[in-house]
C-alpha positions in Angstrom: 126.4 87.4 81.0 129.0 86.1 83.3 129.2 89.2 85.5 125.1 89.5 85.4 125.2 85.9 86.2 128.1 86.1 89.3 125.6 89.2 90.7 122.1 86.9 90.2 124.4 83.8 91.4 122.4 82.1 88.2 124.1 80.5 85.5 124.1 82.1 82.4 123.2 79.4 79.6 122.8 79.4 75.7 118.9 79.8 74.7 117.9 79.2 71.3 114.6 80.2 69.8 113.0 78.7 67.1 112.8 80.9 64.2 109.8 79.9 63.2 107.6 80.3 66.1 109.4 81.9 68.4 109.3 79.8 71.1 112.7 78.9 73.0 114.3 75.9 71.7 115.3 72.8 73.4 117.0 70.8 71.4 119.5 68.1 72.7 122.0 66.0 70.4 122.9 62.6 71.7 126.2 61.1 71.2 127.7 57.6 71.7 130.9 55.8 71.1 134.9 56.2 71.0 136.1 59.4 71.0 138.5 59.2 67.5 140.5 61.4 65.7 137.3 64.2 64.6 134.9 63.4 67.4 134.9 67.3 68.0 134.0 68.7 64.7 131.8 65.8 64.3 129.8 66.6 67.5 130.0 70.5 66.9 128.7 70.4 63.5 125.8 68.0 64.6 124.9 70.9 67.5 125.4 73.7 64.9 123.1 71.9 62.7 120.3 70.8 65.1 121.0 74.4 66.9 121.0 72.5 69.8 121.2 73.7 73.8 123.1 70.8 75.0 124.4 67.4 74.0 123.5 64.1 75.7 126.9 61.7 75.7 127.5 58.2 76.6 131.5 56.7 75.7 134.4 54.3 76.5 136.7 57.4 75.8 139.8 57.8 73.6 141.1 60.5 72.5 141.8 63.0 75.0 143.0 65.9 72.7 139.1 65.6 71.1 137.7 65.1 73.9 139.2 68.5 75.9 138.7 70.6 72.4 135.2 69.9 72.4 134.8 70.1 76.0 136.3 73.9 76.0 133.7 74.2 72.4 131.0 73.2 74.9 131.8 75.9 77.4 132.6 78.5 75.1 129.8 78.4 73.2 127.5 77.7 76.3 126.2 74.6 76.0 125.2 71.9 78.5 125.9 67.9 79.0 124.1 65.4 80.4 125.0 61.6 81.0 122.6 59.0 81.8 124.6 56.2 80.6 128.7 55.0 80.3 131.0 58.3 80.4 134.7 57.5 81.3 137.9 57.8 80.8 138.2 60.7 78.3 134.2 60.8 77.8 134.4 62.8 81.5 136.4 65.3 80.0 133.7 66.0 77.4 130.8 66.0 80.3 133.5 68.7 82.3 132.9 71.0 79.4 129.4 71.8 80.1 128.1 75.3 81.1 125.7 73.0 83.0 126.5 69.4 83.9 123.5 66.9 84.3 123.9 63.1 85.1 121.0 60.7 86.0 121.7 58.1 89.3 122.1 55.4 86.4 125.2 57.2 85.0 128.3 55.6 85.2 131.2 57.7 85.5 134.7 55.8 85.5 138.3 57.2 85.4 141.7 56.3 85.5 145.4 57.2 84.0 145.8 58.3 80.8 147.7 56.6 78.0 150.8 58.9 77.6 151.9 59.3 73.9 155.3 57.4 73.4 157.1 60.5 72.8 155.9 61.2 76.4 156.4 58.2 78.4 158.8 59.3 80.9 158.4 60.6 84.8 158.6 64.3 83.5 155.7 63.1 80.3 153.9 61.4 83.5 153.5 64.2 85.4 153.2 66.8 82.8 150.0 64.2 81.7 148.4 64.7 85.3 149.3 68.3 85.7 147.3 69.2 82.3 144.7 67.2 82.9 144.3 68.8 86.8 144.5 72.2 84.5 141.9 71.4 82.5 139.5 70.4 85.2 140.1 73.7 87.0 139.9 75.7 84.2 136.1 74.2 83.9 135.4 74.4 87.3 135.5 70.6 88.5 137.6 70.2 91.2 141.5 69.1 90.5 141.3 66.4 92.7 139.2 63.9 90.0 142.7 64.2 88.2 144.7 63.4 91.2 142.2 60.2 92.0 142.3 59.5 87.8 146.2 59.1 88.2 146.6 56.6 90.8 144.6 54.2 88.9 146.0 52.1 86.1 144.9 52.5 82.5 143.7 48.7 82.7 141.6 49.7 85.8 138.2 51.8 86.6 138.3 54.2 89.5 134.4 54.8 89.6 132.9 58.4 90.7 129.3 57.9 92.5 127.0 60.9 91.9 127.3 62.4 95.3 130.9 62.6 94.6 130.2 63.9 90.9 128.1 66.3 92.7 130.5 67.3 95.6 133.6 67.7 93.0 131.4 69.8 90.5 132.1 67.1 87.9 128.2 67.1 88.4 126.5 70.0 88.5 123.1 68.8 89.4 121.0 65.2 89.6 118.4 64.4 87.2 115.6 61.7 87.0 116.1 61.1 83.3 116.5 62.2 79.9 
């Protein structure tokens, strides 16, 4: 698919049919709230179950370990994200994960530092924090430089990402009028 899709330039994208009728399914799960210890196999299981084509999320944040296994879940398995609501702090992580990556013009997108485990809170944990999270965004095709702009903002502040810069950083991969 990807090699079909990097000769076609289009995306390839998971399509579901409906075994029933036949008909291709279009099925969206909608998450909100803190990402917590589970958040991933929580959210998989309700996409396995609804066999859903994408997932609609709206979050504060939290965990980031959750939020970058589902995110690389999302892309592995296909899947799309859309935000029309609050997604920040770890919550863009989630939205990065998407094959596809939709956001309306009343999404809010907000990032800032991370809060580094104790066992890491040192100039080396510092840095290794901002270097992983720079990885993780280039592994899923956003540009690094939402990390860069995440870490210069405190953890008790909100550096906030305006579609055209969603768009132009591939946080975003295209503008929607709603959901």
């Amino acid at each position: 698919c990807e090699r079909l899709g990097g000769l076609t330039g289009v995306t390839p994208a998971l399509v579901r049919f409906n075994e029933d009728s036949g008909e291709i399914g279009n099925t969206w799960v909608e998450v909100k709230g803190q990402i917590n210890d589970g958040f991933a196999d929580q959210v998989i299981a309700r996409l396995r179950e609804a066999k859903a084509v994408g997932l609609v999320i709206s979050s504060p944040g939290g965990s980031l370990y959750e939020a970058r296994r589902l995110g690389r879940w999302l892309r592995d398995n296909g899947m799309r994200v859309a935000v029309d609501d609050l997604c920040t702090s770890a919550c863009v992580d989630v939205l990065a994960g998407g094959i596809e990556r939709y956001v309306t013009a009343n999404a809010k997108l907000g990032i800032h530092q991370s809060r580094v485990p104790k066992h890491l809170s040192s100039h080396e944990g510092g840095q290794l924090s901002v270097v992983t999270a720079a990885l993780y965004l280039r592994e899923m095709g956003v540009d690094d430089s939402i990390a860069l702009a995440a870490a210069a903002v405190p953890n008790s502040a909100m550096y906030w990402i305006s579609v055209p810069e969603a768009l132009e950083t591939g946080l975003a991969t295209k503008l929607i009028k709603g959901l």
